[in-house]
N, C-alpha and C positions, 0 to 999 in steps of 0.2 A: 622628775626627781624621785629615788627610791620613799618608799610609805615607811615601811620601821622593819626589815627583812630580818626579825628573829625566827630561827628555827622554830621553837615552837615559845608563845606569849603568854607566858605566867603574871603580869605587870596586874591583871587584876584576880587572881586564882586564889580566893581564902584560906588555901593550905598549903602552898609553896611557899617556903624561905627565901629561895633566889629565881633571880630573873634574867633572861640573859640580854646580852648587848647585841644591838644590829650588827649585822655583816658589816653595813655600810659606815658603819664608826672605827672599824678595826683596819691597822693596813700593816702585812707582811713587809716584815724586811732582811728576813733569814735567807741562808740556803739552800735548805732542805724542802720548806712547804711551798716559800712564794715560786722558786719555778716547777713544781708539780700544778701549781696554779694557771703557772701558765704554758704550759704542757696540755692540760687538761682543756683553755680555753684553744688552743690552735691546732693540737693533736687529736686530742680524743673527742669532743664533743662534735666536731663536727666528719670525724669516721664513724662514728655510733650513728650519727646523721644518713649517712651514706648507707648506712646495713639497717636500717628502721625501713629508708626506701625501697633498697635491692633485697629483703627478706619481706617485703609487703605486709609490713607492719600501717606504713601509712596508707595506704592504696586501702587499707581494711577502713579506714575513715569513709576515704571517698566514696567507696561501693556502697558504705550505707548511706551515706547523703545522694547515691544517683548518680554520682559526679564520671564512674569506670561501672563497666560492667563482665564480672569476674569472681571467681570461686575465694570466700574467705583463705587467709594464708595463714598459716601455722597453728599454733596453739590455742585453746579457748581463752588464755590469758594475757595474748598479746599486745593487749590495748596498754597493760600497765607497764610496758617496756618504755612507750612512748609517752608517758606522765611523769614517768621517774627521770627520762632526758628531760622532758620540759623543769622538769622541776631543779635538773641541778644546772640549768640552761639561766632559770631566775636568781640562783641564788650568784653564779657570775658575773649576772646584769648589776644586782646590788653592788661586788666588789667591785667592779669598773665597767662602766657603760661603756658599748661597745656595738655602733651601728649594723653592721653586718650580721655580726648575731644575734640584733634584737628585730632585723628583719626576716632572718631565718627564724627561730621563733614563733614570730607572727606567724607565716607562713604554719607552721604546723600545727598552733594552738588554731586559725581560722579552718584548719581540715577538721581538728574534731570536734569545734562548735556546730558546725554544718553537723552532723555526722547524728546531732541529738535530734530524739522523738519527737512529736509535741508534746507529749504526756510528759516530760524529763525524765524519761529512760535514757541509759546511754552504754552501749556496749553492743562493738560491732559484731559479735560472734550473732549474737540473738538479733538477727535483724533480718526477715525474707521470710527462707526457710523454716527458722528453728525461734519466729517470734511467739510461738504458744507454750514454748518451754521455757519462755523467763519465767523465777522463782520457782521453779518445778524440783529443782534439784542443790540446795543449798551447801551439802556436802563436798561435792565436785566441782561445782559453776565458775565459781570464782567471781561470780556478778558483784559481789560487797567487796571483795578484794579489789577486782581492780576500782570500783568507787570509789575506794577509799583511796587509791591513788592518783584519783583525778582529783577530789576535792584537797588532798596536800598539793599536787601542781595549781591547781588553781588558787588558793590561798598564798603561795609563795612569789607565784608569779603578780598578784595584786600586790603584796607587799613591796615587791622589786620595783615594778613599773608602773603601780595606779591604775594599770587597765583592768576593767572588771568583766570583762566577757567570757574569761574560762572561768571566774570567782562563780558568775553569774548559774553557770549551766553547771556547776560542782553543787550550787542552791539548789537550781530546779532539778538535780539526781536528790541530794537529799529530801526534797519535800517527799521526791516520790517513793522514796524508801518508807518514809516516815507513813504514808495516808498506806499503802500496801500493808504494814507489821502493826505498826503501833494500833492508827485509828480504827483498825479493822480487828485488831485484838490477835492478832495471828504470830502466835509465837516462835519464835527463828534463832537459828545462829546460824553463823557461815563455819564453814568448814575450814577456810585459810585469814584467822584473823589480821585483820589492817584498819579495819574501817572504823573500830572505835578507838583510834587515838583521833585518825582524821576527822571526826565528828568533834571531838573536842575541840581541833584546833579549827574547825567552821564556826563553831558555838563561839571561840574566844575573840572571834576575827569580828562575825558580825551581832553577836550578842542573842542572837534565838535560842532560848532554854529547850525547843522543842530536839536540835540537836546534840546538846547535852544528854536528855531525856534516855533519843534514842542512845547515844552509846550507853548507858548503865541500863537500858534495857538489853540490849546484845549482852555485857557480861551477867547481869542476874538471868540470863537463860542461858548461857555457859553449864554445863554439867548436871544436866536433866534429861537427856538422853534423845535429845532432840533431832541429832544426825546420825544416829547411831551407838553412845555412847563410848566410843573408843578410846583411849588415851595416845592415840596416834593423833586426835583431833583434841586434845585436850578438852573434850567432852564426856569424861567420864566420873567429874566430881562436880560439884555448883563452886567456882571461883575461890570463895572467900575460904572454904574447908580443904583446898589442894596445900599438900607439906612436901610433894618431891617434881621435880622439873620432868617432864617425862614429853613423851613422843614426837612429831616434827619440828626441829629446834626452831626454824624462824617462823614457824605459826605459833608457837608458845610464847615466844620473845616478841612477839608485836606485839602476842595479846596482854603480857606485862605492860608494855608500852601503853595498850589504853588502856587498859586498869589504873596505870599508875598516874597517868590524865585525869582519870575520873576522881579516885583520890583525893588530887592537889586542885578539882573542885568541889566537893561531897565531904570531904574530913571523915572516911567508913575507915574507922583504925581499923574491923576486919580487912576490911581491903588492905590495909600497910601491915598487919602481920600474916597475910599470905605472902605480899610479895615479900617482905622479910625471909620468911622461910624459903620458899622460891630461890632467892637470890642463894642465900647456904647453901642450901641443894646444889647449885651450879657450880659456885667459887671452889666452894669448897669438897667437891666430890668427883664432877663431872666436868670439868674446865681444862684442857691443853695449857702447857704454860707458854705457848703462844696467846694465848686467851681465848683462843678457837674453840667453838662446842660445836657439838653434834657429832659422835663419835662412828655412828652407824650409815654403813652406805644404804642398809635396808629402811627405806621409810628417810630419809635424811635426818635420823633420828635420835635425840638423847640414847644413850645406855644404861646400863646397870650403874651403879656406882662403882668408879677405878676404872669401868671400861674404857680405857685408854688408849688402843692400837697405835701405831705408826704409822709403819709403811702402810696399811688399811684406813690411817685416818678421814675420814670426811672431810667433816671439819669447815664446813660451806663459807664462800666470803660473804655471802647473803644471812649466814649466821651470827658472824661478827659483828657484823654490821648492826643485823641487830640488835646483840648484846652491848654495842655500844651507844645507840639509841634509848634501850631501855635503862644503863647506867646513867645516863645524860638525865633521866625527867626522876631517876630516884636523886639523884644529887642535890635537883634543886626542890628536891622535894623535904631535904633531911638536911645540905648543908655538910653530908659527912664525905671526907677523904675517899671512902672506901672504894665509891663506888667512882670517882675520879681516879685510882688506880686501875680499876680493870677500865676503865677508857681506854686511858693512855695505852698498857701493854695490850689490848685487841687493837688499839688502832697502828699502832708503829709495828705489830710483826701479825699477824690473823688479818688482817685488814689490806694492809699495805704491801704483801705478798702476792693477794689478787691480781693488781697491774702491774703490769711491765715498767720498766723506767723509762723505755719512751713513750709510754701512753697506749699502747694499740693493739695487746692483747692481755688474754685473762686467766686466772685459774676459778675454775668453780670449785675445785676440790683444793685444801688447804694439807697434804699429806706431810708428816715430820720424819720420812724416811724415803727414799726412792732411788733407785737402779738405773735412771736417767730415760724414762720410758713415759715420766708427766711433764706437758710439755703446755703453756701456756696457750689459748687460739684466740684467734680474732674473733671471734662469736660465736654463740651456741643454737641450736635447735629453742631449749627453754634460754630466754638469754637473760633472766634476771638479774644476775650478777653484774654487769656494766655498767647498766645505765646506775643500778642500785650505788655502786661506788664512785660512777662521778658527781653524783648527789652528795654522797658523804660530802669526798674532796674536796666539791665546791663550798660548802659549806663552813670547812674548817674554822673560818673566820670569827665564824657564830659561835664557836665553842671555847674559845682560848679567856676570855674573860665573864664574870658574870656581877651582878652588885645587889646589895641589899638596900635594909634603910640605913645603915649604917656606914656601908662604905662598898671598897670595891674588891672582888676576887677572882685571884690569877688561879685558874686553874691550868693552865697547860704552859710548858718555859718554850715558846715558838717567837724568835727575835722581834720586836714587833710594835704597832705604838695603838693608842686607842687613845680615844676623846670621848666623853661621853658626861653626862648631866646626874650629879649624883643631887641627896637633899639638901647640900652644901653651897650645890650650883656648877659648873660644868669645872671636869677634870680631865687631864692628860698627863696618861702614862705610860712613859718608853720602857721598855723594856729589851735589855742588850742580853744577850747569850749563845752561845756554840752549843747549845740544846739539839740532838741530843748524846754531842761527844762530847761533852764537856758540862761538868756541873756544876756553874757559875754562873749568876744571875744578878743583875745588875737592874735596880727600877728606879726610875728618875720620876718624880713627883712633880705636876708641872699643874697646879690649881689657879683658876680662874682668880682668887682671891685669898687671903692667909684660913686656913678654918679647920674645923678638928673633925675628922673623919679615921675609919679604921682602913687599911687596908690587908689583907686577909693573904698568904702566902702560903703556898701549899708545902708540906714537907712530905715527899713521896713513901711509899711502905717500901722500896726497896733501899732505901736511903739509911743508912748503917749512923752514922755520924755527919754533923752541921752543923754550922756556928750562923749567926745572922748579926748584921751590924746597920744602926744608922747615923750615916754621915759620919762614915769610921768609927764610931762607938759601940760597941757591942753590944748587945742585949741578952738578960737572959730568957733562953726562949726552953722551956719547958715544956716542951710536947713531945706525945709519944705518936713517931709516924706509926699510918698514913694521919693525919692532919692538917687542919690550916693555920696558922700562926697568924696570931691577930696583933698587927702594930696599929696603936692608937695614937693618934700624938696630933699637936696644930702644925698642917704641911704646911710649908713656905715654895713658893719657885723654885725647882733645883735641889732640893732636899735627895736624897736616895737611899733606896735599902739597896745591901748585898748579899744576894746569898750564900752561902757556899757549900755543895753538899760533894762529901767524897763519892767518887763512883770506881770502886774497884773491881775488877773481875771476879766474880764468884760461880761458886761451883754449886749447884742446884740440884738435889735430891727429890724423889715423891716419895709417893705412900709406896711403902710395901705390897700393898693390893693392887698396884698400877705395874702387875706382872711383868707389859714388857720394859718396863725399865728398873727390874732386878741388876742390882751392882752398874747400873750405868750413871751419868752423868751430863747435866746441861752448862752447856756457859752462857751467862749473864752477865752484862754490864749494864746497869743503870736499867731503863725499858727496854733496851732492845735485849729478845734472842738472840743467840748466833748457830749458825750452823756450819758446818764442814760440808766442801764440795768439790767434788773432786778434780774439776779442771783445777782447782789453785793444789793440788797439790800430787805429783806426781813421783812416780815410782814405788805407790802400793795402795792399796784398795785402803778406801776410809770404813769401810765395812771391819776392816780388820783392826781398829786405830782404838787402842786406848791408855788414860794418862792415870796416874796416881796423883793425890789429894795432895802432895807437895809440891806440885807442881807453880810454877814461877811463868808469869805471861810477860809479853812486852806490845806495847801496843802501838799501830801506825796507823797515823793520818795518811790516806793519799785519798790525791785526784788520779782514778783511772777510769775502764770504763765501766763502772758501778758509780760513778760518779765519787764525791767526797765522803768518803768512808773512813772509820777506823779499824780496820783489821786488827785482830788478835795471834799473835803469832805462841806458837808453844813448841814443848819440847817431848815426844811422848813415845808411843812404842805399837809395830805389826806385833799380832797376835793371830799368826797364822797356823790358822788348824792343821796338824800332822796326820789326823786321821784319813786322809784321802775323801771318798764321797760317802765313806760312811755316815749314817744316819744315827746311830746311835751308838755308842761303845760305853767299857766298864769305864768306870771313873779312874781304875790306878791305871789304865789305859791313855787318860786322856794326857796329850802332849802339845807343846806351841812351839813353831821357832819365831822365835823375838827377833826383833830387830827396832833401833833406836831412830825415830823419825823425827825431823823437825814441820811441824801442820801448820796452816793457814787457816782461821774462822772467819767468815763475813755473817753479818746481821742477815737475819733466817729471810728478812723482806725481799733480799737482793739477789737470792739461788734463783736459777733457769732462767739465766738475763743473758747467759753466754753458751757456748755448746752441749749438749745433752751428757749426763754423768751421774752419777752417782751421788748420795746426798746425807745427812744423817745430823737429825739435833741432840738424840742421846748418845753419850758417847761411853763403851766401858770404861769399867774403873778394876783396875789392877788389883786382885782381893789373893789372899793366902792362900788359896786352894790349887789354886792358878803350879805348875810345874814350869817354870821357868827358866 
């Protein structure tokens, strides 16, 4: 039987608020998440299976156990491809056991037990040849990255299954980091931070301060110039004095991640107004309103402030993914909205763009413009991005609710029911919703016994106008989204809130300083982005497509093959340059022939599912200058 399969166990952390709920308490009943679920269990995980083999991902286990004898394969970072499957392989097992693939599993966590040193080293690149250059090279290795990926597979997959043999050898890699840096006084960072959240969450699992220890040794040596001092390695400040998000987006956003671990057990308010600042820095300067960061293809790297590209975007799902991991531990770190709004929008459009809708290929680049030439594949060279999002995926479960001492919190409206043991004594609660076409939420209170507890309701920052009612009575709920609305009252059996939030189409503006999107325009509804693409819409280039601010939408439900979607239909207008190939001309030169088009939008998640085209989430907006 599952152990307690929370993402990560704040239940004893002196400075966490919230705590989240097992996977194994929660069960989907939407139909949007629960079949990506199960997509992910009979589709993806076991094709990612098949290219970990045929890309000699695992065969790199066996050759350092003896088992093959053969030239490592791929990258020096390859071992963390196959922790991140294992890891979203556990967190599957927790939502519903499943024999076949908990004997697959086996099978791949016993190749990389074998695989360890005696000493508890473990990492197949450094093994034969190239075993006198472990820790030689901290900046490039990747040795603590991928450790830190084994001991989150190992800790999840204990939680999931009880078995302790990958927990066990994720231990003897930490001792042996620890007797190498610490006991030896030899001061370190890695160059691709991971490893000190996962150190937290080893420390949380079996209670040794000595890996606690280590991670706030890894960040108080952060920004001492230890690998070079770069701000490409976010080694160019000491932690707690960094005010701007700067260089490789998912080695900055892990290392929030363990900072923000170390935190919610150390209480260093320096450490919470870095990431404070941090966090500004990103939301609000340097964030896609997909939620997507990392703007630069050089270095996969933050930018300037407003540096925003398009068609150029990065925009990594590996950075998403981040960002929503590191939103996830400030949440229940504070309790506030905020950082549950950038969840949601990176995960339903920067997140959810990465995979296909049947499961089996990928974007590592997250672009908001294209001429139909990015094209989704079944695997990469570096292949972090897969396994990294079926981890998410499988996880989903873990993150829709969480609970205090006080009571319980809906963070995510995903149809859905949860049981779970509050102060009060064990509660269940359903939760009905068309989440997220529809913005109506229904929570049925369903307690063990009559008793007065809060339950805490989230009102989104996109969310214009809401009314909330219990047991048709309405309440007044004064709060200014993002927030959570706290209903207190003695639940009875069968009680229910409703919620009701309008979700109209709105038309989305940036900063002025986000150049390329001078006089253009986004549509939004509710979380999701949308995008314009050109298979739905034929007879003129959506390159040329743009609406004016009075513009009136209508909106459709269908089942096709994007599956259950709401399309956005509009009325809007070609603005096709007259200048020929000219490259620049005078302005009382410049001319359009117009022409009146009715467009098609889908959710930006659901572009390059179907033939190769053209693509575009900023749209013009019709301005005076304009000769029409």
């Amino acid at each position: 039987m599952p152990y307690n399969t929370v993402i990560i166990d704040t239940s004893s952390s002196p400075y966490a608020k919230l705590h989240p709920i097992p996977i194994e308490e929660v069960r989907l009943e939407d139909g949007f998440w629960a079949p990506r679920l199960k997509i992910l269990r009979e589709v993806t995980i076991p094709s990612q299976y098949s290219l970990l083999e045929s890309t000699g991902r695992i065969d790199n286990f066996r050759r350092a156990a003896g088992k093959v004898s053969k030239p490592f394969s791929g990258l020096i970072f390859n071992d963390s491809d196959v922790y991140k499957w294992i890891e979203a392989v556990a967190f599957l097992l927790a939502y519903g056991f499943d024999e076949n693939l908990y004997k697959l599993s086996r099978s791949v966590v016993e190749e990389v037990v074998a695989a360890q040193d005696d000493d508890g080293y473990l990492n197949t690149y450094f093994m034969f040849e190239f075993k006198n250059m472990r820790w030689r090279n901290l900046r490039d290795s990747h040795e603590l990255y991928c450790a830190g990926h084994l001991m989150q597979a190992g800790v999840a997959y204990y939680r999931s299954t009880g078995r302790r043999d990958l927990l066990d050898s994720a231990i003897r890699f930490a001792d042996n980091i620890y007797d190498t840096f610490v006991a030896k006084g030899f001061r370190c960072v890695d160059g691709h931070p991971e490893v000190e959240m996962a150190l937290v969450e080893l420390y949380r699992t079996i209670r040794d301060s000595r890996y606690l220890d280590l991670a706030c040794f890894f960040i108080d040596n952060r920004g001492l110039g230890l690998i070079g001092g770069s701000p490409y390695h976010i080694d160019h400040k000491p932690f707690r004095e960094l005010s701007e998000i700067v260089g490789h987006a998912v080695r900055a956003l892990y290392l929030n991640c363990g900072a923000t671990d170390v935190y919610m057990e150390i209480g260093d308010d320096r450490i919470w107004e870095a990431l404070q600042r941090l966090w500004r820095s990103m939301v609000y300067r340097k964030m896609y309103i997909t939620g997507g960061v990392g703007s630069r293809y050089e270095g996969e790297a933050f930018g300037d402030d407003y540096e925003l590209p398009n068609y150029r975007a990065y925009s990594e799902t590996c950075a998403a993914i981040a960002s929503f991991m590191w939103n996830w531990r400030m949440l229940n770190a504070s309790m506030d909205a905020c950082y549950t709004d950038i969840m949601e929008l990176a995960l339903y459009n920067a997140i959810l763009s990465g995979i296909s809708l049947d499961g089996r290929s990928y974007f590592y680049v997250n672009p908001l413009a294209d001429r139909g030439r990015h094209r989704r594949q079944d695997w990469f060279t570096c292949a972090c991005c897969p396994p990294n999002i079926a981890r998410l995926i499988a996880s989903i479960p873990g993150y829709i609710y969480s609970k205090s001492v006080d009571g319980l919190w809906v963070n995510l409206y995903i149809q859905s029911t949860v049981s779970t043991n509050l102060e009060c004594g064990r509660v269940r609660l359903k939760q009905v919703t068309d989440y997220p076409w529809d913005g109506r939420v229904k929570l049925i209170v369903e307690p063990e016994r009559e008793d007065e507890f809060s339950i805490y309701i989230r009102i989104p920052g996109w969310c214009r106008n809401f009314s909330v009612e219990v047991d048709r009575e309405r309440i007044d709920a004064k709060v200014r989204p993002p927030s959570y609305l706290e209903v207190r009252r003695v639940w009875r059996y069968g009680d229910y809130i409703s919620l009701y939030m309008d979700m109209p189409v709105e038309l989305m503006v940036s900063h002025p300083w986000v150049t390329e999107n001078s006089s253009r325009v986004s549509i939004v509804r509710g979380p999701l982005v949308y995008c314009v693409e050109q298979v739905d819409n034929e007879g003129f280039d959506i390159w040329d497509l743009a609406i004016d601010r009075s513009i009136r939408f209508e909106l459709k439900l269908c089942e096709d093959f994007l599956g259950r979607i709401v399309r956005i239909v509009g009325d809007g207008y070609t603005l096709e340059f007259e200048g020929g190939e000219m490259l620049y001309t005078n302005i009382d030169n410049l001319r359009y022939r117009v022409r009146r088009v009715r467009f098609n939008a889908i959710p930006y998640y659901a572009w390059a599912n179907r033939g190769p085209g053209s693509m575009i989430v900023w749209i013009r907006l019709i301005d005076g200058y304009l000769k029409v």
